[in-house]
N, C-alpha and C positions, 0 to 999 in steps of 0.2 A: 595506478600501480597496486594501489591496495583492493580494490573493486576486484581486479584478476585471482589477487591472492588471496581475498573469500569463495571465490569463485572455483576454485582451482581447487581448497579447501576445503568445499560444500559446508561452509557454516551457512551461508544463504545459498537461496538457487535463484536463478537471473529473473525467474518473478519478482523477487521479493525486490527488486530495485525499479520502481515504474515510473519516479522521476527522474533517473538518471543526475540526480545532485547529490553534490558530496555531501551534504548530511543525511546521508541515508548511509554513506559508505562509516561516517563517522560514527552512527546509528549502531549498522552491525558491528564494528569496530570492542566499542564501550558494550554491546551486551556481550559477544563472545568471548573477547578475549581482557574485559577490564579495562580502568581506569590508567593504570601504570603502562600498560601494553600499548594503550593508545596514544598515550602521549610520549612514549619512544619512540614509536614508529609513525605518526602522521606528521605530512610534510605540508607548509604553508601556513597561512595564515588564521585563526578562528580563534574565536572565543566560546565558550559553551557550559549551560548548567544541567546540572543533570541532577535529578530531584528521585530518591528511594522514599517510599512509603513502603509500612508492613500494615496491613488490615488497611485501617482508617488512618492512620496514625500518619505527620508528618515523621520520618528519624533522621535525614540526614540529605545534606546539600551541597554537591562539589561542584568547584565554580571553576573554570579554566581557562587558561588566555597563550595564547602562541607564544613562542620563544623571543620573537623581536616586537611585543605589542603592538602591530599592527590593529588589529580588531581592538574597539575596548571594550574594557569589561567593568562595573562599578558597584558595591553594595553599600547598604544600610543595616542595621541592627534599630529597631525602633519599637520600645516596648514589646520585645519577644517578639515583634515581625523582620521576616530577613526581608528588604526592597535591592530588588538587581535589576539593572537598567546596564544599557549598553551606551547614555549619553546621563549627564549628571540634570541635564535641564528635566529631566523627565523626572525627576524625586520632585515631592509636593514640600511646598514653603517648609511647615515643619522640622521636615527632615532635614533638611540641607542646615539648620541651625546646631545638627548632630554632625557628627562624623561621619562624612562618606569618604569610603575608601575604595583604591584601586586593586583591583586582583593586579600584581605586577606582572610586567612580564616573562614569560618561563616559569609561571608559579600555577599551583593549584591548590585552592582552598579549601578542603573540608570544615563544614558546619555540621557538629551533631549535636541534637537534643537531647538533653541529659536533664530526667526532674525540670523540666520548663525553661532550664537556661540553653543558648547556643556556647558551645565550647568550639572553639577556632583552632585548626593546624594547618597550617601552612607549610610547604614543600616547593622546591623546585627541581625541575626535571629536567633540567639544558642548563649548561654552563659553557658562554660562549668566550671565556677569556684562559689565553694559554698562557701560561706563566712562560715570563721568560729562560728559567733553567730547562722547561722543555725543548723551549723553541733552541737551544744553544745547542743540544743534542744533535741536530740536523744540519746540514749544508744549506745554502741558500737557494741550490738545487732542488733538494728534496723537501724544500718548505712550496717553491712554487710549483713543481709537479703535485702536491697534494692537495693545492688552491686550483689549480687547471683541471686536475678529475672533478674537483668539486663542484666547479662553475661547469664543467662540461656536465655533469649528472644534474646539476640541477633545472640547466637544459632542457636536457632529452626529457626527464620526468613530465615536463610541462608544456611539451612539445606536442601536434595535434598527431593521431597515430597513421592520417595522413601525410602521403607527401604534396606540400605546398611550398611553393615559392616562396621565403621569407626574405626579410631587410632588417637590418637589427645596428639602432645606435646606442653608442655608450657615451656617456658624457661625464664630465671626474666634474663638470661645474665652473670651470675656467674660464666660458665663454667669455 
């Protein structure tokens, strides 16, 4: 959906995609239209670092993880080195005696280099909990016609843009 809408766009032209994988699409994404833009509108699962140098210079490291942490994402800070690994086994003895922590999920982290230290911000950008004075607003009509568009679009998004024969079970776990 997004691939179209670069395309559509002309931020990229359909060279610039010649693996046909979504981190190309996430790629365009984060240089065209930013960090914030990217993570309101990309749908699914990822995690991702995205590292700005000016000249030689490291200045700054945004780290990001999907809304339901699916993907993980994990750093270190270890004598002015930032370590980011995607599993915790993969930090060396050392470090794991430090603090490693998780980018959470729905969050994104900036690291910027100020005078040799990492200064940390932290943000999230999905808030999947509806308070209930919302949800009171609605009929119980109009709570599940807004879950049924939602599971229907999330669907179709994902859906191959052929037609294929599909089978689709659901299971609540009851077995």
């Amino acid at each position: 959906e997004l691939k179209e809408q670069i395309l559509a766009e002309k931020w990229c032209s359909c060279t610039d995609f010649e693996a046909g994988s979504d981190s190309e699409v996430l790629l365009a994404c984060l240089a065209h239209k930013g960090v914030d833009w990217t993570l309101e509108n990309v749908r699914g699962m990822f995690a991702f670092v995205l590292v700005e140098i000016q000249g030689d210079s490291l200045v700054k490291i945004i780290m990001s993880r999907d809304p339901f942490g699916i993907k993980p994402l994990c750093y270190a800070i270890s004598q002015g080195n930032v370590i980011i690994s995607s599993e915790i086994s993969a930090f060396p003895e050392d470090v794991l005696s430090l603090t490693v922590s998780d980018v959470l999920p729905s969050r994104s982290i900036e690291l910027l280099l100020v005078a040799g230290e990492w200064i940390l911000r932290e943000q999230s950008y999905f808030d999947p909990i509806i308070s209930s004075s919302i949800c009171g607003e609605y009929s119980d009509n109009d709570i599940c016609s807004t879950i049924q568009k939602a599971l229907i679009d999330a669907v179709r998004i994902r859906m191959p843009a052929t037609k294929v024969n599909m089978g689709v079970l659901l299971s609540c776990g009851l077995d």
